[in-house]
C-alpha positions as a printed Julia matrix, in Angstrom:
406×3 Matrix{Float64}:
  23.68   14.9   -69.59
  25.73   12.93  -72.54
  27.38   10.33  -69.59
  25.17    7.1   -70.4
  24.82    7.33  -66.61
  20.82    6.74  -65.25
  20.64    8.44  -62.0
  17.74    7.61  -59.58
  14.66    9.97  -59.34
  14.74   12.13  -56.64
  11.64   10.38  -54.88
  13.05    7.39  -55.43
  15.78    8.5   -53.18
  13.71   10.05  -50.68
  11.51    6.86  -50.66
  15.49    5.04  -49.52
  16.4     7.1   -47.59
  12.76    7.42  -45.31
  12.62    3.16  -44.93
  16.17    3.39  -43.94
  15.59    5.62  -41.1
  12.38    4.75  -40.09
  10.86    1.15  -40.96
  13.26   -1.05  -39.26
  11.93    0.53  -36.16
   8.29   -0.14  -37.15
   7.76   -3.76  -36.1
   9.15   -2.74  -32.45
   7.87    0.57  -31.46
   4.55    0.31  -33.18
   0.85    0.74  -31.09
   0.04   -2.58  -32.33
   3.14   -4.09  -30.92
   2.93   -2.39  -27.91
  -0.3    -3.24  -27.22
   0.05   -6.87  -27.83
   3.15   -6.92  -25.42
   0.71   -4.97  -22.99
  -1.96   -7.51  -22.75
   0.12  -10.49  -22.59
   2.24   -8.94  -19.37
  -1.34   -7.72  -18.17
  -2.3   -11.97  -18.56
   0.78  -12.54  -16.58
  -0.03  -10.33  -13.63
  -3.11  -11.73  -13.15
  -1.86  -15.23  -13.59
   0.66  -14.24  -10.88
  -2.02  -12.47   -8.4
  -4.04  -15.67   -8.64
  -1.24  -18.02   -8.13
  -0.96  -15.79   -4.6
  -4.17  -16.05   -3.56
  -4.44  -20.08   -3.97
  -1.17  -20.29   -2.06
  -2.74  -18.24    0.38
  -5.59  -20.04    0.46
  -3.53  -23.34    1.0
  -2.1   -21.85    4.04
  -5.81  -20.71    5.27
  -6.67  -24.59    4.75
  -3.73  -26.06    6.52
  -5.35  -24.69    9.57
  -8.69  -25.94    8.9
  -6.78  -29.45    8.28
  -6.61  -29.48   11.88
 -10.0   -30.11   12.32
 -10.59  -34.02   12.31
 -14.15  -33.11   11.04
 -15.23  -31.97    7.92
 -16.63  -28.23    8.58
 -18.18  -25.84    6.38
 -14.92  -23.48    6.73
 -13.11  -26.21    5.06
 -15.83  -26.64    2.76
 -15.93  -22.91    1.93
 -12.05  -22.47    1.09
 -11.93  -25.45   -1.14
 -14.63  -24.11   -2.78
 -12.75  -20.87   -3.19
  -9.95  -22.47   -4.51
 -12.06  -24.4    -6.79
 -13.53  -20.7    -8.16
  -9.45  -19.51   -8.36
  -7.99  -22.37  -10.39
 -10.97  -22.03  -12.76
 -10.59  -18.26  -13.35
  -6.27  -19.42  -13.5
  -6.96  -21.98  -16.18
  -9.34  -18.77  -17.96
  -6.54  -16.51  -17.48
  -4.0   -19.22  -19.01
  -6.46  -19.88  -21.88
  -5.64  -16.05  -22.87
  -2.5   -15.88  -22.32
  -1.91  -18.95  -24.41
  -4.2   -17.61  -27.16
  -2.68  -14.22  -27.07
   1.26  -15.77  -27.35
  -0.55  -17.41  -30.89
  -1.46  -14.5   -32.24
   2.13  -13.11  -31.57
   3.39  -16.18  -32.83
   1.39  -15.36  -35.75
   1.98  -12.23  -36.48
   6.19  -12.24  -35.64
   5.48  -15.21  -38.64
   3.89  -12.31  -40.97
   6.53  -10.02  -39.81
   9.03  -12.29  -40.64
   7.82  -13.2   -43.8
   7.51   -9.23  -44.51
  11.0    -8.61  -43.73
  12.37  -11.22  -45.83
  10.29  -10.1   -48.8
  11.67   -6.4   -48.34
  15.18   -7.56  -47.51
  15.41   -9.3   -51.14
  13.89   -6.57  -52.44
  16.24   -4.2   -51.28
  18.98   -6.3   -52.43
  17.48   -6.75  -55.97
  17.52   -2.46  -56.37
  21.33   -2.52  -54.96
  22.08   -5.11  -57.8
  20.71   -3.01  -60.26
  21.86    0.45  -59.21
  25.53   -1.4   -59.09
  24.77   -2.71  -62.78
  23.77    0.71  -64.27
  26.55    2.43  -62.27
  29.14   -0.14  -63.55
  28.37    0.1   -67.18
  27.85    3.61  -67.12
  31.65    3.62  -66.07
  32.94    1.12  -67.97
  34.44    3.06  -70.49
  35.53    5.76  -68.33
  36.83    6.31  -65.38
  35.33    8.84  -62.74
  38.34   11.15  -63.11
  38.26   11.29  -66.57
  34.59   12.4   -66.58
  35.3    14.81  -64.06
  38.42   16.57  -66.05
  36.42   16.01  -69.32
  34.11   18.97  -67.96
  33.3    21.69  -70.33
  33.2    24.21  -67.22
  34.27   24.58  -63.37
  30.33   24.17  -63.1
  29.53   20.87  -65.38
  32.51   19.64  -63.45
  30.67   20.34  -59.88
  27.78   18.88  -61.01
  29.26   15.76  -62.2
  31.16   15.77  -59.2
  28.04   15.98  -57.23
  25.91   13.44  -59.23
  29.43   10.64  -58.02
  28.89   11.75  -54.49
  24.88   11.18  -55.31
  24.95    7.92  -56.28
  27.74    7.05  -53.75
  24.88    8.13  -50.72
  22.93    5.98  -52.45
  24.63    3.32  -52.29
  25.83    3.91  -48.7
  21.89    4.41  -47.88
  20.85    0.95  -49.19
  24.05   -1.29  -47.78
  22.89    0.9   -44.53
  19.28   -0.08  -44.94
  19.71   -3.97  -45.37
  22.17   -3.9   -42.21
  19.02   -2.76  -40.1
  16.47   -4.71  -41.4
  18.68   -7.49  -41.28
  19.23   -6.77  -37.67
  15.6    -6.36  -37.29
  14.74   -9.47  -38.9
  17.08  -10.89  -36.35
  15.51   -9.92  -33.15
  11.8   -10.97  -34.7
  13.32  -14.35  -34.92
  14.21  -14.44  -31.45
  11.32  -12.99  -30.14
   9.37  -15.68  -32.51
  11.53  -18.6   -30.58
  10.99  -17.39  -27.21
   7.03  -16.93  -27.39
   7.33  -20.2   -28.68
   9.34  -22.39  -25.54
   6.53  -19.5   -23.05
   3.39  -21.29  -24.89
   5.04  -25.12  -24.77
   6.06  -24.19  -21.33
   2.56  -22.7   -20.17
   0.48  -25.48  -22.62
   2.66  -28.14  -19.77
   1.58  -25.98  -17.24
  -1.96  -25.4   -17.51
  -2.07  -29.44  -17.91
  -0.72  -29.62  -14.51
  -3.37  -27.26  -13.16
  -6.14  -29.1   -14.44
  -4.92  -31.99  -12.92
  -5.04  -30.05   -9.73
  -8.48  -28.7   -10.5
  -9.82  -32.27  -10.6
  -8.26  -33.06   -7.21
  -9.87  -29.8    -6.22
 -13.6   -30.97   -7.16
 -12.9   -34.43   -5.48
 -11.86  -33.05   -1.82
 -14.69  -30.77   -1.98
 -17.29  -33.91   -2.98
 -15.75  -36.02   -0.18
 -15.84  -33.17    2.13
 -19.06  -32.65    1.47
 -20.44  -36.22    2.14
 -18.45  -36.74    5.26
 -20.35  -33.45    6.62
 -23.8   -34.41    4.72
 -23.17  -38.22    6.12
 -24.89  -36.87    9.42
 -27.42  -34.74    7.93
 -28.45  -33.23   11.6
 -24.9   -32.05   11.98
 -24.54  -30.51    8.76
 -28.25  -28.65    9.41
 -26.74  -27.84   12.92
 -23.25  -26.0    11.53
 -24.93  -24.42    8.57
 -27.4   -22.81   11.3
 -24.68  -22.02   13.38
 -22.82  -19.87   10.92
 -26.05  -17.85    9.73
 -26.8   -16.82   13.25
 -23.13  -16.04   14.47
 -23.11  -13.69   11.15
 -26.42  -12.15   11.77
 -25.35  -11.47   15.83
 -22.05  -10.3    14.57
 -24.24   -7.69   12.01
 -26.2    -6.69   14.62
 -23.59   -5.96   17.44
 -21.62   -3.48   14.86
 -24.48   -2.28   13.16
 -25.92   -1.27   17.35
 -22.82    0.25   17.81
 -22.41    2.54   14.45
 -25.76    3.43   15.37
 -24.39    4.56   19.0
 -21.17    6.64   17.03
 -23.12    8.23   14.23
 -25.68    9.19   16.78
 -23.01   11.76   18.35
 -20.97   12.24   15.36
 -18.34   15.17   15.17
 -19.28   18.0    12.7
 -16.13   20.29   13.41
 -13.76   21.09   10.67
 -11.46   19.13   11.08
 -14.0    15.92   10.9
 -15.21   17.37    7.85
 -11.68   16.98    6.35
 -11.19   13.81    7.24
 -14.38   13.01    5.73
 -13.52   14.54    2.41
  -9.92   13.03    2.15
 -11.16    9.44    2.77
 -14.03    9.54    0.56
 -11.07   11.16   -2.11
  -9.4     7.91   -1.97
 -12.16    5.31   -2.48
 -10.56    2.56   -4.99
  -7.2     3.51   -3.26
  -7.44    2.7     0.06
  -5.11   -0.11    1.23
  -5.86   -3.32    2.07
  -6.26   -4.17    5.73
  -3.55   -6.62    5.17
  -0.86   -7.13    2.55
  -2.17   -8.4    -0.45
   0.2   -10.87   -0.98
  -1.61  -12.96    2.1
  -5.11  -12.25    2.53
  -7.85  -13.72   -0.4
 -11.56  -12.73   -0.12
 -13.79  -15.91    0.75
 -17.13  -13.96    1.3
 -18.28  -10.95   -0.83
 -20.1    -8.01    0.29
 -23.89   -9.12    0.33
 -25.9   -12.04   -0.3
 -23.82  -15.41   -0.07
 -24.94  -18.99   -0.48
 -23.25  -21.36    2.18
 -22.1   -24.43    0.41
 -24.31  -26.9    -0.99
 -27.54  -25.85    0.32
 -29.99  -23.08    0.15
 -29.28  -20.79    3.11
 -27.93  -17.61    2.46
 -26.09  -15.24    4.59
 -26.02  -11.3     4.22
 -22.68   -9.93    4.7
 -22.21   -5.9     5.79
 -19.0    -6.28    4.86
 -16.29   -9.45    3.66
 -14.32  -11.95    5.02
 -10.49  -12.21    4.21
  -8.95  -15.6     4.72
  -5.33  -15.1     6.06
  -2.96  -16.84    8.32
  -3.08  -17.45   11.96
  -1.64  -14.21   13.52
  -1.22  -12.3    10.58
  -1.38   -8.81   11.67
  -4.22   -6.58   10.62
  -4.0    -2.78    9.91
  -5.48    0.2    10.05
  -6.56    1.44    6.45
  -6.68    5.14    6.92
  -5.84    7.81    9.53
  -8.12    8.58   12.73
  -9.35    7.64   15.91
 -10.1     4.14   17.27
 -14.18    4.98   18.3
 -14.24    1.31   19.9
 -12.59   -1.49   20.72
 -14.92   -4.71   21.7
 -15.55   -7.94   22.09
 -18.35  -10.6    20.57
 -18.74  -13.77   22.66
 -17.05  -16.36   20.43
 -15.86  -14.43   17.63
 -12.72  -12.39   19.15
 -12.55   -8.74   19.14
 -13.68   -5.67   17.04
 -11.95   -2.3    16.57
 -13.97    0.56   14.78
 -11.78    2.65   13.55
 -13.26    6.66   12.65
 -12.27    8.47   10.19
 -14.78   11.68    9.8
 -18.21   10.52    8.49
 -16.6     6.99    7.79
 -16.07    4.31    9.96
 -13.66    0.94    9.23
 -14.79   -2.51   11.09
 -12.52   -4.85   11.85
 -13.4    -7.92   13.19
 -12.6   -11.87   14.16
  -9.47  -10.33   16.05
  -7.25  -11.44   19.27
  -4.56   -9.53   20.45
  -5.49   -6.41   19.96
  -2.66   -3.42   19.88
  -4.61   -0.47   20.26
  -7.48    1.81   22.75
 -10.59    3.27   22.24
  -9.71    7.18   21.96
  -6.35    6.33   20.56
  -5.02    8.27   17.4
  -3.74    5.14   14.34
  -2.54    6.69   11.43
  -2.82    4.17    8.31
  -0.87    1.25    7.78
  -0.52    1.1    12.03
  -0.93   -2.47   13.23
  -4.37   -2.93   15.41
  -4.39   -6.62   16.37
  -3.7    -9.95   14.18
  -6.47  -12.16   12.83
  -8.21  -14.98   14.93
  -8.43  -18.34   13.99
 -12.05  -19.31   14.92
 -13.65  -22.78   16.4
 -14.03  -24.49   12.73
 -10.1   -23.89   12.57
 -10.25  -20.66    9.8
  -7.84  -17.93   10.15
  -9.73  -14.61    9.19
 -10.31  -10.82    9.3
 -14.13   -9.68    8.97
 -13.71   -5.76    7.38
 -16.75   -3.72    6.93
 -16.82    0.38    5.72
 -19.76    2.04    6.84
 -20.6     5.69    5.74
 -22.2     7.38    8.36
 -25.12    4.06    9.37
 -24.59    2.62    5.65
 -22.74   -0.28    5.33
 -20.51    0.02    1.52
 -19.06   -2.49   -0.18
 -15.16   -2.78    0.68
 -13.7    -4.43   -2.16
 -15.16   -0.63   -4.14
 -13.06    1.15   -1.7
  -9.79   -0.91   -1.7
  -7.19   -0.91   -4.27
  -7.71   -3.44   -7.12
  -5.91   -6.71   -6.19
């Protein structure tokens, strides 16, 4: 071709044409990106689940405020708290050091874009610059008619319509990664104000940390100021745990002793044990926070330990406490001076729950899950609580394995 005209390569084209379809799209639907945006809302959840649990832990202490003296349940939900508003300020830490890296890496995007952008803008200039001199001297019609044949004259007709595409393609391209470029901005301002706003924040929670650690030392020396009092309380709790142990380990013993091996037991069996990590909780989440694991616990400041069968869920006074699962209520009894208990069967499985007053249900009765059994019992040191224990057949199992992940 005698034109003067320099078309672009083919590849060349194709190169266009695949960042103009496909690129501006990269910075916002890539795995990286999504992941990042993943573990920061992850970071907020818990943040969120943990500001739940210390509010519901303030409204397990208001009742132990009632108590003129200092007792170990006060003790023990301050010290809770304490544990929560560390593991917040962790969980704020992270978040605060994953909104850097996006701040970081929106930055590199940004910088990327801008790079491209004038790049794209520099090949438009010189496409336009080739294109114009080429026709300088002659006008597209006049190179068309000029043909030496009906096919020259389709192919130079073509090539026009070529470089027009072209042209189209790259004005097309800078739109979207101008528009791009544009929303990285924004999202680079608004992770910005989130990381001044939670850097303010997780100042304020410090602060309240340091509060925290200064109830629980004063509480602690108004108890410890009589040390035979403190001895007497921290005795008192071991045994009431160990005789509340012992009256539903006596009676598991009793129900697993004449345990019911028809099919439809067997089923039960099965479909509980399907759901272990799944079951619900035997309250809502949003107002129950576990103050004693499963197992060995230390009782504050000093070296007596308690063994727990199962864990102890501070709540509010009244709060009403469900049934986790389908089945039968096996027993419904009482342990002098620590409310009721309801054992709830389900097959092979039994579910204990404890510390109770006002209790909704019989022994022999039929619950299906989620059914209300009773509501939680605020005890002589003033704590509002539910005691829930899982036993497989005589084998007391952790809980917190079998309930749903907070």
């Amino acid at each position: 071709m005698k034109s003067g005209i320099v078309p672009c390569s083919k590849s060349s084209a194709a190169r266009w044409l695949w960042l103009g379809l496909f690129l501006p799209l990269f910075f916002l639907s890539s795995p990286l990106f999504g992941q990042q945006s993943a573990r920061l809302d992850s970071l907020r959840d818990a943040r969120a689940r943990l500001n739940r649990e210390i509010l519901n832990l303030n409204t397990a202490r208001d009742s132990t405020r009632t108590k003129k003296e200092a007792t170990l349940a006060q003790i023990s939900v301050v010290t809770q708290q304490i544990q929560l508003r560390k593991e917040l300020l962790r969980t704020m830490q992270r978040e605060i050091d994953q909104l850097n890296t996006e701040i970081k890496e929106t930055t590199e995007n940004i910088a990327a874009l801008e790079e491209e952008i004038q790049g794209i803008r520099d090949e438009y200039g010189d496409l336009m610059v080739v294109t114009y001199k080429a026709m300088h001297n002659k006008s597209s019609a006049f190179y068309l008619l000029s043909a030496k044949s009906v096919s020259q004259g389709y192919k130079r007709m073509q090539y026009f319509k070529a470089i027009s595409r072209m042209q189209e393609q790259q004005v097309q391209l800078l739109k979207e990664k101008k528009a791009v470029l544009d929303q990285q901005k924004y999202e680079l301002e608004l992770r910005k104000v989130e990381k001044e706003a939670l850097a303010q924040e997780e100042k304020k929670e410090q602060g309240k940390l340091l509060a925290l650690k200064k109830e629980q030392k004063r509480l602690l020396a108004q108890l410890k100021a009589d040390e035979e009092k403190f001895t007497a309380q921290i005795q008192q709790t071991k045994s009431k745990i160990t005789e509340l142990n012992k009256a539903i380990s006596k009676e598991i013993e009793r129900l697993a002793a004449k345990s019911d091996n028809s099919a439809a037991a067997k089923a039960l069996s099965k479909d509980f044990a399907k759901n272990k990590g799944r079951l619900p909780w035997p309250l809502p989440k949003s107002v129950g926070t576990v103050t004693r694991k499963f197992g060995k616990n230390k009782l504050p400041d000093s070296n007596t330990e308690i063994d727990l069968q199962g864990i102890d869920i501070a709540t509010r006074e009244d709060q009403s406490i469900r049934a986790i699962f389908g089945g039968k209520v096996a027993q419904v009894m009482p342990v002098p001076g620590q409310g009721k208990i309801v054992i709830v069967q389900h097959g092979d499985y039994y579910s204990v729950y404890a510390n109770l007053k006002d209790v909704l249900v019989t022994a022999g009765s039929e619950v299906r899950m989620l059914q209300t059994l009773g509501v939680a019992r605020t005890d002589g040191e003033g704590a509002s609580k539910v005691h829930f224990q899982i036993y497989k057949g005589r084998t007391p199992q952790n809980p917190e394995s079998w309930l749903v992940k907070k």
